[in-house]
N, C-alpha and C positions, 0 to 999 in steps of 0.2 A: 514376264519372261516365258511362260508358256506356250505365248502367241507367237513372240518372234526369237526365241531361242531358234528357231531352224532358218532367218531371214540371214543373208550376208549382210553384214557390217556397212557396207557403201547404201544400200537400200530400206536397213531395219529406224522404223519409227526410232527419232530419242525421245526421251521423255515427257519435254517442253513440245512436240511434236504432235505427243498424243492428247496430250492435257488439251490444244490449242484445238484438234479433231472434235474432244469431246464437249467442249467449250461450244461449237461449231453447231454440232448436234443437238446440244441442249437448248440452244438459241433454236432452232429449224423447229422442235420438236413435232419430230414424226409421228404420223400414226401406224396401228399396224399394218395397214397394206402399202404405204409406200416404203416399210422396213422388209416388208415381203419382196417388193418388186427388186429392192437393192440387193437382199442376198443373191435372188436368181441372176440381177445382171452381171454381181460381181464371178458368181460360178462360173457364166457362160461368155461373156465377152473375149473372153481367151481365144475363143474358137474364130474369131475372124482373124488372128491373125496364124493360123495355121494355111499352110500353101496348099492340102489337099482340099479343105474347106472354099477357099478363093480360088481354086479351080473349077470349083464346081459350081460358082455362082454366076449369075449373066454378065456383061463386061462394065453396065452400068452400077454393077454392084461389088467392085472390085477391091473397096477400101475397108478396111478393118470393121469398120462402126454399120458399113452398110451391107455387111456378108453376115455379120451376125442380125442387123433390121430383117435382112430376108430370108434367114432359117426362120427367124421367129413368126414372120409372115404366111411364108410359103411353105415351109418343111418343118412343120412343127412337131415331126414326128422325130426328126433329127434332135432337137430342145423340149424332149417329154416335159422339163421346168415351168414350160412355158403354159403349156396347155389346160394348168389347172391356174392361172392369173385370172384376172379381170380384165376387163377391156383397158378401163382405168390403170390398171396395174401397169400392161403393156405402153399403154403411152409414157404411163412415165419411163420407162426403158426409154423407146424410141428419141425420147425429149431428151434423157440423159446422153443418150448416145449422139444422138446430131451435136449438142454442145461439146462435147469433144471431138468430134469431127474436125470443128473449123476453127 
């Protein structure tokens, strides 16, 4: 209740919901640096879909999943998050983000 006491009701995990996440998870089982790479993309993926962010990107980089590929790329000074990852780290972003891309 802690986590999603502040979620609305149409969007907040049910319970059979989260069991089935962490079910999900336990199956994958991550290491620490692909738990790392998740926190940072879950923090920062927000920002591609801000319109002052995707104004500021070049036209081929206009979609949500590739405005945030190319702060992380290019203006990584905009995503300080990013700059202490691994290379490794970033790809898995990158990876995660084109899969939801398409």
């Amino acid at each position: 209740d802690v986590f999603t006491g502040p979620q609305a009701a149409p969007v907040k995990l049910r319970p059979e919901q989260w069991q089935e996440l962490r079910r999900i998870v336990s199956m994958i089982s991550p290491n620490l640096e692909q738990m790392q790479a998740v926190v940072v993309l879950l923090s920062i993926r927000g920002l591609g879909k801000s319109k002052t962010v995707l104004s500021q990107v070049p036209s081929d980089m206009k979609r949500p999943e590739r405005a945030v590929m190319h702060r992380m790329s290019v203006e990584k000074q905009v995503v300080p998050s990013v700059v202490w990852l691994s290379e490794t780290q970033r790809n898995y972003m990158n990876d995660a983000l084109l899969v939801h891309e398409t």
